[in-house]
Structures are given as C-alpha cells and as structure tokens.
LOPA-765488 format. One record per residue (C-alpha): x, y, z; residue number from 1; residue in three letters. Coordinates in steps of 0.05 Angstrom, whole numbers, plus 32768, in hexadecimal, padded with zeros to 4 digits. Layout:
! LOPA-765488
     c1     c2     c3   num   residu
      X      Y      Z   NUM      ALA
...
! end
This chain:
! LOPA-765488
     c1     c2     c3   num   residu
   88A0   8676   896B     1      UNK
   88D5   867F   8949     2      UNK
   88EC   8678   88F3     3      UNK
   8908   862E   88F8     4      UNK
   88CB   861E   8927     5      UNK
   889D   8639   88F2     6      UNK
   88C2   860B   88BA     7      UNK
   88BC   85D1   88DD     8      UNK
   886F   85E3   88EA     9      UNK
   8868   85EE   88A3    10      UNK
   888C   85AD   8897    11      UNK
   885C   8581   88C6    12      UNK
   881E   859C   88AF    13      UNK
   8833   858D   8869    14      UNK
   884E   8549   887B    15      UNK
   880B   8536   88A1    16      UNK
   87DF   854F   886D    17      UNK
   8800   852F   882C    18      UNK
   87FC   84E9   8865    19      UNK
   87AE   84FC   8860    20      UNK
   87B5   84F6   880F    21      UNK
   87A2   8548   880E    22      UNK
   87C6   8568   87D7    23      UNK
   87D8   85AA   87F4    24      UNK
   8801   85C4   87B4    25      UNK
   8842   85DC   87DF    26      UNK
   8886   85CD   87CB    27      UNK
   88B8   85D2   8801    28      UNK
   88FA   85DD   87EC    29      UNK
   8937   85CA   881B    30      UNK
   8934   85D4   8867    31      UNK
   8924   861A   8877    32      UNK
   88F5   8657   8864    33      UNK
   891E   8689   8834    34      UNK
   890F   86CE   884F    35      UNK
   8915   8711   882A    36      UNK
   8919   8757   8846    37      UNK
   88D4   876D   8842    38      UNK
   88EA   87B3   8824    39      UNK
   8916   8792   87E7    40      UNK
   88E8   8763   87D7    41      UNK
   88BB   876E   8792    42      UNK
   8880   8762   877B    43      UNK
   8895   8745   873E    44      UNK
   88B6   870F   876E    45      UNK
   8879   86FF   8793    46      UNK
   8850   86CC   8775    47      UNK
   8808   86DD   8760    48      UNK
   87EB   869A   877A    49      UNK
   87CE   8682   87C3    50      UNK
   87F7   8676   87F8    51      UNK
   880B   868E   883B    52      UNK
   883F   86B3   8856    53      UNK
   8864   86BE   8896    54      UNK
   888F   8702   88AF    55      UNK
   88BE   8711   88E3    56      UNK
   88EB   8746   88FA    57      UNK
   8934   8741   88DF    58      UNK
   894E   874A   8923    59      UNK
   8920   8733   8965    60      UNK
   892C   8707   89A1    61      UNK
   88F2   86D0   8998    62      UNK
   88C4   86CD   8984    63      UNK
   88D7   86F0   8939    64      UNK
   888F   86E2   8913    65      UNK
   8871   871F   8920    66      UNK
   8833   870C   88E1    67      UNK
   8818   86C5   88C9    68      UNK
   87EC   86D3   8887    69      UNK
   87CA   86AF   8856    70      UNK
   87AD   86CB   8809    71      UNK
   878E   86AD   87CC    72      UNK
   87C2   86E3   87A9    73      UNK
   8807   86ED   87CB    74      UNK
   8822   8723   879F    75      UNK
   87E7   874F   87AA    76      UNK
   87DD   873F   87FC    77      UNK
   8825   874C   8806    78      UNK
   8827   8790   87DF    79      UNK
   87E9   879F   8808    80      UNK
   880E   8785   8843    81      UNK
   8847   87B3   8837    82      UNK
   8818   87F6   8828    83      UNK
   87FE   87F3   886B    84      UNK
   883D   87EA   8892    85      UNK
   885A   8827   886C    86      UNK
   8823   8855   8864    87      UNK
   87EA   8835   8896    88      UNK
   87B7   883F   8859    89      UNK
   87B2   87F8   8834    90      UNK
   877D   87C9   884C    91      UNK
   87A6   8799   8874    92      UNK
   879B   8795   88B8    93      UNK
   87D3   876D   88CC    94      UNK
   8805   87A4   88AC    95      UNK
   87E3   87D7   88D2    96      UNK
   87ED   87B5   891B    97      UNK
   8837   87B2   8908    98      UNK
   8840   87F5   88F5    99      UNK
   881D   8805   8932   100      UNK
   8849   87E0   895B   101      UNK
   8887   87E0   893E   102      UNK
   8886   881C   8909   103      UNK
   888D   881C   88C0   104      UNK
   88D4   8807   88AC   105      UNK
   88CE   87D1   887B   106      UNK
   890B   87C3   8881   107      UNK
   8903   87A0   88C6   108      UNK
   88D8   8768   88AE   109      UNK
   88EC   8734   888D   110      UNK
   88B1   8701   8865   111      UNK
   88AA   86BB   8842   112      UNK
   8878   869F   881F   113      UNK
   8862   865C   8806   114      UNK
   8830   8657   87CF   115      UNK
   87FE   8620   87DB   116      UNK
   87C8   85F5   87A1   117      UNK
   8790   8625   87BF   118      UNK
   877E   865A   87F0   119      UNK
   875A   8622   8826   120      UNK
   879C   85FC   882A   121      UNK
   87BF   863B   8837   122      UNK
   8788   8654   8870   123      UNK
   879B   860A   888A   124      UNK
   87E4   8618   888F   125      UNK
   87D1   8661   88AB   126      UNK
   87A4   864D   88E1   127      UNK
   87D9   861B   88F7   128      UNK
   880B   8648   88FF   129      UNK
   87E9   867B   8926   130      UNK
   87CA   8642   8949   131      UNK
   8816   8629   8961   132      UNK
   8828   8676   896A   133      UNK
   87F8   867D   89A7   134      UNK
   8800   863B   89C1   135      UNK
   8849   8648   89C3   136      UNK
   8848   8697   89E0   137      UNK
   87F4   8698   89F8   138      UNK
   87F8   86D3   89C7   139      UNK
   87E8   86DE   897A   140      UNK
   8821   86FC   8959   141      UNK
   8827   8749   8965   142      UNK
   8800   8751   8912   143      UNK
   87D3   8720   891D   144      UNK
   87B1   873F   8955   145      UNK
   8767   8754   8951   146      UNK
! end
C-alpha cells in the first residue's frame, strides 16, 4: 500500500462514517497526507490530542508504510516512537521492529498524523488501515509485526 492509497483509505472511511451520522472529529485538509521527515520534526509540532498516524520510508519501492499507529496523545506516542527507533530503549514496540529491520536513521522515515474527536475513532481508522495493508500485501507492515 502505498501514501496516496492510504489517503484515499483515510478518505473513505471518513466519508462512510460521517454517512453513518458518527462524528469522528477529523478534518481533512486538501487531497493528500503532508509528511515530515521523522528526524526534523518537533514535538512542539505534534499535537497533544488523539489521533493516528501513519510512517513510511522516504525512499522505497511499494509498499512505503512501513508503521500504522493510533494514540490518545500524539506528541507523546511519537516522541516515544522516535526513542525507540534511535536508541531501542522507549516502550514502543513498533519503533523497535523498525530499528530492527531497517536501523536507526530517523532520517529515513517519513510520518503524518491526523488528530481524531477521541482515541476509539482513531483505533477505527488504525485497524482499517492495517486491515487494507494485509489484504493488499498478506503481510502487516514491517512495525506492525508481532
């Protein structure tokens, strides 16, 4: 799966839902994900709200989304996200696969988020997207992985 497969996922889901008169609290802006390089981004930049969030690597035949995650606090799961691709020592599973498998450069990823009315809608949009991931490839992505 690739990024403008995930938007268009994320765009459905939303679409279908708000049908279903379900609030889900996400605003989405335009007709893409905006992506930042997962070593300049800062916390300060990251909301501190729920939401879920997606990453990729900057350069990768397809599929790119390498992590689909969801939080009830963005800023703080991302930072966490980040210690344990750098260091292997946060609590973040998902960061550890990937610096398993693919080292701990930061700046190889690239991540997006989208802040969501509560942390349930944003498990929704989570277990969607990892859903469509292994229909797509019969695999999770490579940090999602048990």
């Amino acid at each position: 799966m690739d990024s403008s497969t995930v938007y268009s996922k994320i765009k459905a889901l939303h679409d279908w839902l708000i049908g279903q008169k379900i609030q889900t609290g996400i605003k989405l802006e335009g007709e893409t994900l905006s992506w930042m390089s997962l070593d300049l981004v800062t916390p300060k930049e990251i909301p501190n709200k729920p939401g879920f969030y997606v990453v990729r690597l900057k350069k990768s035949e397809s599929p790119d989304i390498v992590y689909i995650g969801e939080t009830n606090n963005l800023r703080r799961r991302v930072n966490f996200f980040r210690g344990a691709i750098r260091r292997g020592t946060a609590p973040h599973s998902g960061g550890k696969n990937l610096r398993s498998e693919l080292g701990s450069e930061l700046a190889q990823f690239e991540i997006c988020w989208i802040t969501a009315g509560d942390v349930y809608v944003a498990k929704v949009f989570e277990w969607y997207l990892v859903l469509s991931f292994y229909k797509e490839h019969n695999r999770l992505p490579i940090g999602n992985k048990e």
